[in-house]
PDB file of N, CA, C and O in Angstrom:
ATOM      1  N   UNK A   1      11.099  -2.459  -3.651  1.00  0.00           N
ATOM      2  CA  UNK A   1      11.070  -1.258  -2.827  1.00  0.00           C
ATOM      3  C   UNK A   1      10.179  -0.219  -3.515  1.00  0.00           C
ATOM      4  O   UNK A   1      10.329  -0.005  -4.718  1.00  0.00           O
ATOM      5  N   UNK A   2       9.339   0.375  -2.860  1.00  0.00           N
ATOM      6  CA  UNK A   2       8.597   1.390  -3.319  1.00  0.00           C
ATOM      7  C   UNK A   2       8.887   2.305  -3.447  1.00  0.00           C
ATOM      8  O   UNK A   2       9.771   2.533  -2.621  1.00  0.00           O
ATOM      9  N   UNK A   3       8.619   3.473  -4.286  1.00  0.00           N
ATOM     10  CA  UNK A   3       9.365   4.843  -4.952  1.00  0.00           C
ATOM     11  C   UNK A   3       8.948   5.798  -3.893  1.00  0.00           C
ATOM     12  O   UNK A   3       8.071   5.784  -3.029  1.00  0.00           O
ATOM     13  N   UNK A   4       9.970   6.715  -4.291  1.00  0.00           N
ATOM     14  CA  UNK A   4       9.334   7.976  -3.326  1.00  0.00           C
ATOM     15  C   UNK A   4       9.580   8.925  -3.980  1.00  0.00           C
ATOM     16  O   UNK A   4      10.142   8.802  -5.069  1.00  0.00           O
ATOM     17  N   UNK A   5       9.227  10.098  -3.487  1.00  0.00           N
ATOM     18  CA  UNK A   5       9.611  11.677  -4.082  1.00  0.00           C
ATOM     19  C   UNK A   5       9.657  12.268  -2.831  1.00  0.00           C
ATOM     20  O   UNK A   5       8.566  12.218  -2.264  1.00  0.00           O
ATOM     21  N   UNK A   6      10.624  12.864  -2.138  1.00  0.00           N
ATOM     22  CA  UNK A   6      10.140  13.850  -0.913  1.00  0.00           C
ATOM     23  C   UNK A   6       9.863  15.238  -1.719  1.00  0.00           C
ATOM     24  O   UNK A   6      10.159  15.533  -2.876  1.00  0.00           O
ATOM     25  N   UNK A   7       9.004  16.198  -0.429  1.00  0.00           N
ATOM     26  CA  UNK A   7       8.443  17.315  -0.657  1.00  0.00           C
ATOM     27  C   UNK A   7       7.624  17.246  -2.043  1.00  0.00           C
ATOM     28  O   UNK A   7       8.010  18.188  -2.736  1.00  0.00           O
ATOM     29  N   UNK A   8       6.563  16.432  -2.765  1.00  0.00           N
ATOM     30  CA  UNK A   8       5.788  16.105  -3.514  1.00  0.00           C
ATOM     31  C   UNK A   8       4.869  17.420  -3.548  1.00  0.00           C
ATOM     32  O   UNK A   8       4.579  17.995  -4.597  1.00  0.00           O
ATOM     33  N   UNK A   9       4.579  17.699  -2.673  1.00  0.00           N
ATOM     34  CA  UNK A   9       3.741  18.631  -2.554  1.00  0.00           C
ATOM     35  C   UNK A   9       4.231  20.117  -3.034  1.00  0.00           C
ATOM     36  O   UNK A   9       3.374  20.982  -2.854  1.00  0.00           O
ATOM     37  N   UNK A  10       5.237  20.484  -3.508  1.00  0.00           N
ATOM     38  CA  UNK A  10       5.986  21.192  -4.171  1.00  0.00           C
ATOM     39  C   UNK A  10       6.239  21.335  -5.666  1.00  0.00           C
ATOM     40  O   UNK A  10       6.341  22.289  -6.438  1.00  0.00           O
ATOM     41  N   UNK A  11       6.304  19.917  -5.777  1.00  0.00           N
ATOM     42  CA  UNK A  11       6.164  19.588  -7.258  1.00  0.00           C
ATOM     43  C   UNK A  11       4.855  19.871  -7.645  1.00  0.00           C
ATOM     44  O   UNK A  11       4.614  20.392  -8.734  1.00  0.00           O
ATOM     45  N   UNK A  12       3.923  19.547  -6.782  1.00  0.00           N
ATOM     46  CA  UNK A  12       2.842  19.539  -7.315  1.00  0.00           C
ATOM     47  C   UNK A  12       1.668  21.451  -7.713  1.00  0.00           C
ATOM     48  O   UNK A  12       0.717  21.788  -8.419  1.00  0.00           O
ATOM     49  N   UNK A  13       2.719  22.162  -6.590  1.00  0.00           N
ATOM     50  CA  UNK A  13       2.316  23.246  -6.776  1.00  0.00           C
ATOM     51  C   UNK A  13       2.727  24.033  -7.755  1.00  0.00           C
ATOM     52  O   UNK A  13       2.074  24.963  -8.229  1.00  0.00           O
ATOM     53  N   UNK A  14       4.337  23.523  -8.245  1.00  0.00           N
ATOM     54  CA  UNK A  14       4.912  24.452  -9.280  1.00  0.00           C
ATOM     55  C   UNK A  14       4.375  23.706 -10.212  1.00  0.00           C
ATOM     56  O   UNK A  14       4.879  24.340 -11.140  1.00  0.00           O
ATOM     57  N   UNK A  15       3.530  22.558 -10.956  1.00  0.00           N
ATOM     58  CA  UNK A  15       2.559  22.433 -12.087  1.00  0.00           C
ATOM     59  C   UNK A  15       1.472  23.000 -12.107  1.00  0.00           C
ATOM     60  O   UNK A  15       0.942  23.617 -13.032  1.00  0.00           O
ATOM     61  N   UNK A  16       1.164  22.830 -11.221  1.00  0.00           N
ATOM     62  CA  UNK A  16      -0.631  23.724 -10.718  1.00  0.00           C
ATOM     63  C   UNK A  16      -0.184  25.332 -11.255  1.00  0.00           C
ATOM     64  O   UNK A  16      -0.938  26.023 -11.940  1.00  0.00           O
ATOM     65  N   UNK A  17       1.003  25.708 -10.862  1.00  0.00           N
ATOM     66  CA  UNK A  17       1.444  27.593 -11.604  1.00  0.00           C
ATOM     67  C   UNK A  17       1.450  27.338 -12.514  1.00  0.00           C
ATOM     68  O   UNK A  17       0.833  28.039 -13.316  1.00  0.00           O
ATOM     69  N   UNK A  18       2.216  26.070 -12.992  1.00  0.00           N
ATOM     70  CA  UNK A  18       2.275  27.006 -14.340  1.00  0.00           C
ATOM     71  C   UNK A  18       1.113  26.305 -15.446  1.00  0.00           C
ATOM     72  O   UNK A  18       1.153  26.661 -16.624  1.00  0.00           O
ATOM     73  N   UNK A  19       0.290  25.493 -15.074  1.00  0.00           N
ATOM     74  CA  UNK A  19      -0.568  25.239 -15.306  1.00  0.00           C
ATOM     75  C   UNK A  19      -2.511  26.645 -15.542  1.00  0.00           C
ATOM     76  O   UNK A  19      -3.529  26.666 -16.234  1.00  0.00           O
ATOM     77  N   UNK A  20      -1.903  27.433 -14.492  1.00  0.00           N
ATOM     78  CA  UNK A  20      -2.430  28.658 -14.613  1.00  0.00           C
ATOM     79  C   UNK A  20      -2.150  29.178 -15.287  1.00  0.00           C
ATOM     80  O   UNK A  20      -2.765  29.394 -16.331  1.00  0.00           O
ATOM     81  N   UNK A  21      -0.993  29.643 -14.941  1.00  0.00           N
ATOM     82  CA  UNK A  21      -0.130  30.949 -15.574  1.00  0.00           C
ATOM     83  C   UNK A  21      -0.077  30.754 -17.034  1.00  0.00           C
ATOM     84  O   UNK A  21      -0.479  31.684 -17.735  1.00  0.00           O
ATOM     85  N   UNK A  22       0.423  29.527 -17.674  1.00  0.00           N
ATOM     86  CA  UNK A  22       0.436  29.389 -19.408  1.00  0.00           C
ATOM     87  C   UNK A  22      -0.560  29.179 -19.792  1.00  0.00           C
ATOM     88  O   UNK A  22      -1.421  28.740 -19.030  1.00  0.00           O
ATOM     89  N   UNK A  23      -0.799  29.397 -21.024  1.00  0.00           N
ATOM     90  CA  UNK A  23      -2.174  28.941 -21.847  1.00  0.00           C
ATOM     91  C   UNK A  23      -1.237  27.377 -22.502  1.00  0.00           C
ATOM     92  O   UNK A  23      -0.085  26.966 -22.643  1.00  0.00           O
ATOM     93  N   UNK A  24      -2.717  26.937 -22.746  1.00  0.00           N
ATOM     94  CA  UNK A  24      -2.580  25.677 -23.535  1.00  0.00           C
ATOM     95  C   UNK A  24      -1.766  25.074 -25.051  1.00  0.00           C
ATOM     96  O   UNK A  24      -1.175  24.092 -25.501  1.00  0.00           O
ATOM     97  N   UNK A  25      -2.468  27.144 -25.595  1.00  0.00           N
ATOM     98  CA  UNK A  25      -2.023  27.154 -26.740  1.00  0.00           C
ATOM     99  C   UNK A  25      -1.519  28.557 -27.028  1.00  0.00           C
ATOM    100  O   UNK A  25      -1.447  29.517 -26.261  1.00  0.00           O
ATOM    101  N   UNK A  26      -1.277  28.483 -27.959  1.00  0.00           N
ATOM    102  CA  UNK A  26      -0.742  30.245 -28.523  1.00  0.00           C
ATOM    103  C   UNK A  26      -1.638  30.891 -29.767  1.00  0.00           C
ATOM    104  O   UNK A  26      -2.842  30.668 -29.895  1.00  0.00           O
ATOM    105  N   UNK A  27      -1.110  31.456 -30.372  1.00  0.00           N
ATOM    106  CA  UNK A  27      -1.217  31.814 -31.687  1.00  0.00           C
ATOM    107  C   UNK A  27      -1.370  30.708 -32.902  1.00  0.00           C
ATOM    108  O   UNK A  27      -0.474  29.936 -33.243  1.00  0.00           O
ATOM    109  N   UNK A  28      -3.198  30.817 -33.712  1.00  0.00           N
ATOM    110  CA  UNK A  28      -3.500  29.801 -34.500  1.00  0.00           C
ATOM    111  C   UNK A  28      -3.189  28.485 -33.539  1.00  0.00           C
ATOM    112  O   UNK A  28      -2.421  27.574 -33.849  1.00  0.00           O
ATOM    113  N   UNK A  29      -3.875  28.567 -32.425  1.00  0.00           N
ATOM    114  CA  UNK A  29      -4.402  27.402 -31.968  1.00  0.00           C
ATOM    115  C   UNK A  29      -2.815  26.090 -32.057  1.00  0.00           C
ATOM    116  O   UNK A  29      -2.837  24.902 -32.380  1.00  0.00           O
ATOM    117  N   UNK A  30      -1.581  26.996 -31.609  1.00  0.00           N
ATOM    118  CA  UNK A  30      -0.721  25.895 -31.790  1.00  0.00           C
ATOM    119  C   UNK A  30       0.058  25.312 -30.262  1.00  0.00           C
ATOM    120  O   UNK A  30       0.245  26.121 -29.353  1.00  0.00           O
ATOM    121  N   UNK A  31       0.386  24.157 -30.142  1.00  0.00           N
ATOM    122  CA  UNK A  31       0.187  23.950 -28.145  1.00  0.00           C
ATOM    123  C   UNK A  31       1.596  24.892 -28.419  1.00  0.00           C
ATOM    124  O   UNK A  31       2.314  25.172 -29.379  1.00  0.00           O
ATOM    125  N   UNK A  32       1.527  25.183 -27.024  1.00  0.00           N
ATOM    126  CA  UNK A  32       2.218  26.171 -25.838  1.00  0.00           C
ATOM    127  C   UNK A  32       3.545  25.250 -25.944  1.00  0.00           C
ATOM    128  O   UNK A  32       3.490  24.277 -25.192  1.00  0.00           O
ATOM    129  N   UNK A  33       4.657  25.343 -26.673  1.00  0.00           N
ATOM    130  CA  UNK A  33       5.601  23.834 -26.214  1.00  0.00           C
ATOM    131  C   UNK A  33       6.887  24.858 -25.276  1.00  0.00           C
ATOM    132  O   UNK A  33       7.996  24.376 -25.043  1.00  0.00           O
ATOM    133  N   UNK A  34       6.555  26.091 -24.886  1.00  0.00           N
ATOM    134  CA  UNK A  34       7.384  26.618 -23.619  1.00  0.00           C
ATOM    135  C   UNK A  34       6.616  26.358 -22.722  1.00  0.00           C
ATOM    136  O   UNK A  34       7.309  26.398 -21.705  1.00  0.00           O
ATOM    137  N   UNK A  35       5.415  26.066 -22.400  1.00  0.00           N
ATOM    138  CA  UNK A  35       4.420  25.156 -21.387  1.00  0.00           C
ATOM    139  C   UNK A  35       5.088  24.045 -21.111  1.00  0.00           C
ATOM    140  O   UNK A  35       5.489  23.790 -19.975  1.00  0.00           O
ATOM    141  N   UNK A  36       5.278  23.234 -22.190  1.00  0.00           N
ATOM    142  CA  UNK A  36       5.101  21.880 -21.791  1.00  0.00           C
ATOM    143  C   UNK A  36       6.501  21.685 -21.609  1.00  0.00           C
ATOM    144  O   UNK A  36       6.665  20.841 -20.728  1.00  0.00           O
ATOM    145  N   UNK A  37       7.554  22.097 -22.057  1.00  0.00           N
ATOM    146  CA  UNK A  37       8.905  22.060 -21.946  1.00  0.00           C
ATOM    147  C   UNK A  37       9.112  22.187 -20.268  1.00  0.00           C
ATOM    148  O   UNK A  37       9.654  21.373 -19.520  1.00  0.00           O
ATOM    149  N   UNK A  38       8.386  23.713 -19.880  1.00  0.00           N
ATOM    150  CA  UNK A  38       8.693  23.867 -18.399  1.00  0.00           C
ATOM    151  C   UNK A  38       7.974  22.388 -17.277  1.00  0.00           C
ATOM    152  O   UNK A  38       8.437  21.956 -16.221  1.00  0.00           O
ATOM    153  N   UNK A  39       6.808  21.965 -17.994  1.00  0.00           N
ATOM    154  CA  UNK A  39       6.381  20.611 -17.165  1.00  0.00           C
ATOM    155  C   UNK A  39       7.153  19.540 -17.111  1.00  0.00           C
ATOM    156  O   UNK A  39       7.208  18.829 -16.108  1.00  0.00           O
ATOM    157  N   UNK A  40       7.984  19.271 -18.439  1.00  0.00           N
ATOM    158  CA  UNK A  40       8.961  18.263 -18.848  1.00  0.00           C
ATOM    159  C   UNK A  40       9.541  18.273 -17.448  1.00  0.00           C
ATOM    160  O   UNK A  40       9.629  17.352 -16.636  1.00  0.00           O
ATOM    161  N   UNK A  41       9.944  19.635 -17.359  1.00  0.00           N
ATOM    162  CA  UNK A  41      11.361  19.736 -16.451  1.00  0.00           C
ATOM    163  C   UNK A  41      11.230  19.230 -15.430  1.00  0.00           C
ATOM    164  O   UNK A  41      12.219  18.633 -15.004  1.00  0.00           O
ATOM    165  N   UNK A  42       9.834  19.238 -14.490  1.00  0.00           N
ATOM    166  CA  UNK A  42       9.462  19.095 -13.120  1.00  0.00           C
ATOM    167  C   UNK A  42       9.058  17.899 -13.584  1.00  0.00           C
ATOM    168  O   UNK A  42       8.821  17.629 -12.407  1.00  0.00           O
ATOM    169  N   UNK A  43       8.792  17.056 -14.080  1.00  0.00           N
ATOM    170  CA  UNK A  43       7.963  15.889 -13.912  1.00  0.00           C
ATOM    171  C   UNK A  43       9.732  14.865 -14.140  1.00  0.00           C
ATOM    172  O   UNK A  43      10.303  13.899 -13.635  1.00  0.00           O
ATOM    173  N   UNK A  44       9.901  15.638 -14.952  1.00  0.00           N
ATOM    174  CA  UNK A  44      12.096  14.672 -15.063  1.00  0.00           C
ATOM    175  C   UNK A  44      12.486  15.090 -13.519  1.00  0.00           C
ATOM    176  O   UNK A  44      12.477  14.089 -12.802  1.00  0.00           O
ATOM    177  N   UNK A  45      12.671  15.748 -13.134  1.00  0.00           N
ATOM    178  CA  UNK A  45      13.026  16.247 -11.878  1.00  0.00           C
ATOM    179  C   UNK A  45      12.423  15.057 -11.100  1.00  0.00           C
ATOM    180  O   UNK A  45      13.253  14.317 -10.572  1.00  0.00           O
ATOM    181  N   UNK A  46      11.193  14.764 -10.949  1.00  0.00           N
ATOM    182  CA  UNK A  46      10.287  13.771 -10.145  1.00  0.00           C
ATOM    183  C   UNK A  46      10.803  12.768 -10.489  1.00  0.00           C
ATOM    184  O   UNK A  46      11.514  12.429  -9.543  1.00  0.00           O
ATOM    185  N   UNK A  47      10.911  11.884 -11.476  1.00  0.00           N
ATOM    186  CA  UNK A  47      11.875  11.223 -12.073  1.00  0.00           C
ATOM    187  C   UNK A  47      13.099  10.400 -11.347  1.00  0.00           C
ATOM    188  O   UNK A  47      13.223   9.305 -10.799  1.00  0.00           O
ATOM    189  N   UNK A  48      14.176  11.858 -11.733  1.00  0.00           N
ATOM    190  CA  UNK A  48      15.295  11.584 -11.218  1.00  0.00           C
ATOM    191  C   UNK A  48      15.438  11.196  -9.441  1.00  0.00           C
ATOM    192  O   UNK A  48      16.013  10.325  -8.790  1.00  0.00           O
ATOM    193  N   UNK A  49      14.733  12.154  -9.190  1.00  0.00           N
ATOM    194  CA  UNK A  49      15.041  11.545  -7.337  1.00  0.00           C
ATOM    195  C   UNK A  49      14.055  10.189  -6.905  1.00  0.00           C
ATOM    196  O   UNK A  49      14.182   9.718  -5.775  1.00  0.00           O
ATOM    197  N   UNK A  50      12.961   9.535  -7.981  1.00  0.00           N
ATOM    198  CA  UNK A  50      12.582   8.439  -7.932  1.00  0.00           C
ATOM    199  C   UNK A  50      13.772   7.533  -8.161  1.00  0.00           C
ATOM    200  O   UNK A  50      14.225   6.954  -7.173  1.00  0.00           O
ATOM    201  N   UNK A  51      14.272   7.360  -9.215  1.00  0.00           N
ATOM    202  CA  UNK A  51      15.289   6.420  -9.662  1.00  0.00           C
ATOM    203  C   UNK A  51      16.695   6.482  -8.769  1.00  0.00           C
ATOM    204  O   UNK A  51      17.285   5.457  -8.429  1.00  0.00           O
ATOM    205  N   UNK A  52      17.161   7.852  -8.430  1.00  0.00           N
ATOM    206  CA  UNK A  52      17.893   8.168  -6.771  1.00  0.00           C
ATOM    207  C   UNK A  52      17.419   7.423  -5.997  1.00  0.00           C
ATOM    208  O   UNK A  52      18.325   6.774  -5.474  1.00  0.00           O
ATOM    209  N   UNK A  53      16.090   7.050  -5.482  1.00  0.00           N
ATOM    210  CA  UNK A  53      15.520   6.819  -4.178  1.00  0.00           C
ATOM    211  C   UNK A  53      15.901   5.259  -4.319  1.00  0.00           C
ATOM    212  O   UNK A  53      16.145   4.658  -3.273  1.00  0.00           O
ATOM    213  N   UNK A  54      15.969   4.538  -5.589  1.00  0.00           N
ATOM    214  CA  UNK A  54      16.029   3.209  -5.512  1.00  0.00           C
ATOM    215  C   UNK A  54      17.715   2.677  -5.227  1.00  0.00           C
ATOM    216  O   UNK A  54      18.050   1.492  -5.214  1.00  0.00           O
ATOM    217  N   UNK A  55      18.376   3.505  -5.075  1.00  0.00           N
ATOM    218  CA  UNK A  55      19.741   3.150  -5.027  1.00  0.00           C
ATOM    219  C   UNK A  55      20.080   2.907  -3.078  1.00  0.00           C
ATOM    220  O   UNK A  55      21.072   2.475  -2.491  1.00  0.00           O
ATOM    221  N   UNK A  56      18.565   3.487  -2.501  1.00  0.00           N
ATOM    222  CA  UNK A  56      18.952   3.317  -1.304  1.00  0.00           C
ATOM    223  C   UNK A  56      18.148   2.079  -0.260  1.00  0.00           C
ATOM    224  O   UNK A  56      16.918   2.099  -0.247  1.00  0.00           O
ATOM    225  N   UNK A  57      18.653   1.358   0.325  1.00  0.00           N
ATOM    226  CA  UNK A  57      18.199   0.528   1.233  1.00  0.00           C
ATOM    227  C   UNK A  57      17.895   0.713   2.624  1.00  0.00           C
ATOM    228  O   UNK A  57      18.835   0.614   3.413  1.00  0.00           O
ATOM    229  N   UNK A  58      16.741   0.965   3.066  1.00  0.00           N
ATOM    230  CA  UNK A  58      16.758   1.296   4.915  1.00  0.00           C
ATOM    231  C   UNK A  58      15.843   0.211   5.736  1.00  0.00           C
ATOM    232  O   UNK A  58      14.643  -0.060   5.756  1.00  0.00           O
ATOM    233  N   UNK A  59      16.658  -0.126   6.198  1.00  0.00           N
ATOM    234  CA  UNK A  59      16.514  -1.093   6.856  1.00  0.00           C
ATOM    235  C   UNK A  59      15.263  -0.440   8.189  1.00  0.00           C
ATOM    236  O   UNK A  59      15.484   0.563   8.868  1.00  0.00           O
ATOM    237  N   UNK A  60      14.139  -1.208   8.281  1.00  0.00           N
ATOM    238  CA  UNK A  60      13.105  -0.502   9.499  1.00  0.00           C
ATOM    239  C   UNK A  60      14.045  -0.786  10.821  1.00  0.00           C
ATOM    240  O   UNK A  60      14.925  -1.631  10.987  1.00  0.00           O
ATOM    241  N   UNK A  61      13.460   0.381  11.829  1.00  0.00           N
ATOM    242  CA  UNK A  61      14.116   0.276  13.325  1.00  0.00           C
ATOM    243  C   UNK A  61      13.111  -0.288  14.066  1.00  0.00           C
ATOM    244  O   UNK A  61      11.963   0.147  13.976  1.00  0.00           O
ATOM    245  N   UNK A  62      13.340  -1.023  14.645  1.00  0.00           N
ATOM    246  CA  UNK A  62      11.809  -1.962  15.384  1.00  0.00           C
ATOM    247  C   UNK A  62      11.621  -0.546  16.301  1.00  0.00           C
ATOM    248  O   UNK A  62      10.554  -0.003  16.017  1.00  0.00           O
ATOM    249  N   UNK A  63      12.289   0.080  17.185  1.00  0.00           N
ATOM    250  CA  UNK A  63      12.183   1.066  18.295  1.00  0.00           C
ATOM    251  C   UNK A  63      11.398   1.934  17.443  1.00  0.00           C
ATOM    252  O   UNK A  63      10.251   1.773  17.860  1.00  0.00           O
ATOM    253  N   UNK A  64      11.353   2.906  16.320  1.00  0.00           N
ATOM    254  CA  UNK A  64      10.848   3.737  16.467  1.00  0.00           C
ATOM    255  C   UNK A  64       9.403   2.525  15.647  1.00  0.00           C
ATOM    256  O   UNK A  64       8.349   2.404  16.270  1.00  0.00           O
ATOM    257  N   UNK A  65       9.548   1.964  14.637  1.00  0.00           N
ATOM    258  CA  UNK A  65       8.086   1.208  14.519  1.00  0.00           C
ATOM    259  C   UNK A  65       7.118   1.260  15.606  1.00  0.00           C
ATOM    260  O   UNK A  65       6.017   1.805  15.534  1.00  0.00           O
ATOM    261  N   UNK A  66       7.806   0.402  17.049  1.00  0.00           N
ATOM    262  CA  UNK A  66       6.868   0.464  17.787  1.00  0.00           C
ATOM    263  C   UNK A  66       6.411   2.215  18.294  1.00  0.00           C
ATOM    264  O   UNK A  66       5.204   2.442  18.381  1.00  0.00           O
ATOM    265  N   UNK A  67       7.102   3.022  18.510  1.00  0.00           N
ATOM    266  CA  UNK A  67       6.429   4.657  18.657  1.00  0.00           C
ATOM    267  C   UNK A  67       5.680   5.062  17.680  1.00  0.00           C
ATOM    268  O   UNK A  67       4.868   5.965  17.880  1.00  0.00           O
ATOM    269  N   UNK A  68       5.820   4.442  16.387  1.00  0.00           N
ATOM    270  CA  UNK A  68       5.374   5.191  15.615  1.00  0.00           C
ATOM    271  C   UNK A  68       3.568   4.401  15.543  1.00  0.00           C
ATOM    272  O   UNK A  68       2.492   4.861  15.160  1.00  0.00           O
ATOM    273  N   UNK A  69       3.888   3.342  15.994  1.00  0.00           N
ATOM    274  CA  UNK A  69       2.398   2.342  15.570  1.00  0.00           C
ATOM    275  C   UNK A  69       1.432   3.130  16.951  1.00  0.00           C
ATOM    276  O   UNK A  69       0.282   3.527  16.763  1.00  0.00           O
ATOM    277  N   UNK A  70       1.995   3.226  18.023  1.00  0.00           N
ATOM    278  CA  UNK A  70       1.453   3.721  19.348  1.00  0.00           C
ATOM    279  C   UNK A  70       1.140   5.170  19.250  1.00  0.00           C
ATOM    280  O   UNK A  70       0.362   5.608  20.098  1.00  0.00           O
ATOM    281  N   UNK A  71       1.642   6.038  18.304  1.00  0.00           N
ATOM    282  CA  UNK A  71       1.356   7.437  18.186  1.00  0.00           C
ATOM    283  C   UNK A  71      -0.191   7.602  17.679  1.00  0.00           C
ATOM    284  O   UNK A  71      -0.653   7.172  16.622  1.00  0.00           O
ATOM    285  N   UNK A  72      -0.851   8.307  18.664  1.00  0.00           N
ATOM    286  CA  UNK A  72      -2.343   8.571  18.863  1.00  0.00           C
ATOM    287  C   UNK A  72      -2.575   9.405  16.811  1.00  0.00           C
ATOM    288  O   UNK A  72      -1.888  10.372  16.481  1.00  0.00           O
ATOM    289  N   UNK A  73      -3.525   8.805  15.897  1.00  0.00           N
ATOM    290  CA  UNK A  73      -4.095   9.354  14.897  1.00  0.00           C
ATOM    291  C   UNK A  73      -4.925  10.319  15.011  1.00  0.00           C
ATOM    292  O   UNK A  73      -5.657  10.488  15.986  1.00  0.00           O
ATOM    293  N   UNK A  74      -4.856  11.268  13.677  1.00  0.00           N
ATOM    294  CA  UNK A  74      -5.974  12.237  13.583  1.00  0.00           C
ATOM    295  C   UNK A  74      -6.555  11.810  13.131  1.00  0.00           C
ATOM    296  O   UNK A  74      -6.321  10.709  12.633  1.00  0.00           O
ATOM    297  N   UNK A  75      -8.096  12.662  12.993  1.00  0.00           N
ATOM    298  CA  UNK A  75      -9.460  12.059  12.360  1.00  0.00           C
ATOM    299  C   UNK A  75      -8.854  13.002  11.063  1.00  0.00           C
ATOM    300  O   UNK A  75      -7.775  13.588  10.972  1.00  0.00           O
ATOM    301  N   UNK A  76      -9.515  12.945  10.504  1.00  0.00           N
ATOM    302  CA  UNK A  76      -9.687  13.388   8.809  1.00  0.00           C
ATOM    303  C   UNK A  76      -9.910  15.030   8.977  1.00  0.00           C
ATOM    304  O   UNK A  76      -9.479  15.828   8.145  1.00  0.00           O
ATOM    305  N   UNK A  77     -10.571  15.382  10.051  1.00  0.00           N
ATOM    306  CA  UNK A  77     -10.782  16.518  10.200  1.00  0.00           C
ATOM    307  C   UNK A  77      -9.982  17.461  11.193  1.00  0.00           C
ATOM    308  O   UNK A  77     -10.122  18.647  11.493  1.00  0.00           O
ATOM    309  N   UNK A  78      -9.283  16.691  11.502  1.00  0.00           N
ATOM    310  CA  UNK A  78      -8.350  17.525  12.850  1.00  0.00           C
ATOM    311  C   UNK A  78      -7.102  17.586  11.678  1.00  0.00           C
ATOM    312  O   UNK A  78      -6.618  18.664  11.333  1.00  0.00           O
ATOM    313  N   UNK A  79      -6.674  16.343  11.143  1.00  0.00           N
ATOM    314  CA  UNK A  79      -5.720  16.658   9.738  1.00  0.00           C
ATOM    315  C   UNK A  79      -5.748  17.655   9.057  1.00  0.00           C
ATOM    316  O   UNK A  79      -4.703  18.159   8.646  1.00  0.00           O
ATOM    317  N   UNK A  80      -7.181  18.260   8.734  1.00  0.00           N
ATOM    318  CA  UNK A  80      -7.431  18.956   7.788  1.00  0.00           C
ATOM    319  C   UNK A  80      -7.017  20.061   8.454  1.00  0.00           C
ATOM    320  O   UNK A  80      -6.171  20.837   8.010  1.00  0.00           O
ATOM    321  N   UNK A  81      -7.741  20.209   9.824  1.00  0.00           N
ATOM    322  CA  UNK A  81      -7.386  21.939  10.256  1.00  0.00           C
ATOM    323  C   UNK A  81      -6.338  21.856  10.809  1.00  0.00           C
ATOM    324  O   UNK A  81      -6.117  22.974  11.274  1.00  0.00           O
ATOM    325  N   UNK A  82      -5.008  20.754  11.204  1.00  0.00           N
ATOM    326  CA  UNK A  82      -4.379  21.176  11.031  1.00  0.00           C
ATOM    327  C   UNK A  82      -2.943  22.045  10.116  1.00  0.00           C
ATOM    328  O   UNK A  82      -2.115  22.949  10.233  1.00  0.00           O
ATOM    329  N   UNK A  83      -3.666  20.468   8.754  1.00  0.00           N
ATOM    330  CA  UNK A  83      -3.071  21.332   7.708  1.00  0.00           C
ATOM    331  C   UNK A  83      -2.991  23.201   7.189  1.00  0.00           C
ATOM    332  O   UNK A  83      -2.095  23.817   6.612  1.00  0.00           O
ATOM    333  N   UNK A  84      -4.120  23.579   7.620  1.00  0.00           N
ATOM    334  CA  UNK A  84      -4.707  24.558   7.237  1.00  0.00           C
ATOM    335  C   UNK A  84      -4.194  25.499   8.159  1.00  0.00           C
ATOM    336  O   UNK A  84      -4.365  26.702   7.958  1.00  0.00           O
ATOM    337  N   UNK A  85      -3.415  24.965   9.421  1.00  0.00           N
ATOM    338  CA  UNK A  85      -2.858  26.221  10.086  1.00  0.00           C
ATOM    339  C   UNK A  85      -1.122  26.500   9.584  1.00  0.00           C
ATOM    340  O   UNK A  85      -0.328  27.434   9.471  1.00  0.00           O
ATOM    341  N   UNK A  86      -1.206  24.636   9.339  1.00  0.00           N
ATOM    342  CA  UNK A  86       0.218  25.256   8.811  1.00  0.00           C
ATOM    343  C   UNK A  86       0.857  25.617   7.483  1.00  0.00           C
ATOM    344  O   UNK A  86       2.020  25.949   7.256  1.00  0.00           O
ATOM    345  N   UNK A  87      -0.411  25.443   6.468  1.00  0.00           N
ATOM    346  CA  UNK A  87       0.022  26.077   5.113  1.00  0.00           C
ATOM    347  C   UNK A  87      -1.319  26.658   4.684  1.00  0.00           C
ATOM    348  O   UNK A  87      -2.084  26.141   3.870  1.00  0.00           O
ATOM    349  N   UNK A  88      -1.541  28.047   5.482  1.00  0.00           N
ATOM    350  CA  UNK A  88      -3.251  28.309   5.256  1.00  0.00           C
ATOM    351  C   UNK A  88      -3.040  28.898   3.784  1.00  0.00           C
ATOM    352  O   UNK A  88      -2.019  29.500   3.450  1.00  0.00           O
ATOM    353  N   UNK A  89      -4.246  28.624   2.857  1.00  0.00           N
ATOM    354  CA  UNK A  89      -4.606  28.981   1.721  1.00  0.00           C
ATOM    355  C   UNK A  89      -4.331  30.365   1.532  1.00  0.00           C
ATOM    356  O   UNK A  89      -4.245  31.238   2.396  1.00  0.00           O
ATOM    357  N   UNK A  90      -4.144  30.503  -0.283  1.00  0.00           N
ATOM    358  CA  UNK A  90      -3.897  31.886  -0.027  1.00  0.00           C
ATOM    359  C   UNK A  90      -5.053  32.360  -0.682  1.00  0.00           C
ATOM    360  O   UNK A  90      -5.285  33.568  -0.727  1.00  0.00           O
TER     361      UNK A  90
END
């Protein structure tokens, strides 16, 4: 069974902060380890609801398979703008 993480895209923004927000290093060039401690946390976090996710079995529904295979695709670019209306940049 393949792993998952829901809302990924969350995780991925609270590294991207604090990936800004902290420096690398501190004082005499020594790493940031309240940086990396706070990444620990979110990437264990990612982790844990991976190793959660494997405890569960779902069986596919042929009914919605077939709606879901028949549901008309976006191009790459209609994706894009629609992403962009619903989480426009800041």
């Amino acid at each position: 069974m393949a792993q998952c993480v829901p809302f990924l895209g969350t995780f991925l923004t609270e590294l991207e902060m604090l990936d800004t927000a902290l420096e690398d290093y501190v004082e005499g060039n020594e790493i940031n380890l309240k940086k990396r401690e706070k990444e620990h946390t979110v990437l264990a976090e990612i982790v844990q609801l991976q190793e959660a996710a494997q405890k569960y079995t779902l069986e596919p529904e042929e009914q919605f398979g077939a709606w879901f295979q028949d549901t008309e695709r976006l191009s790459e670019k209609a994706s894009y703008i629609l992403s962009c209306k619903l989480e426009p940049r800041s």
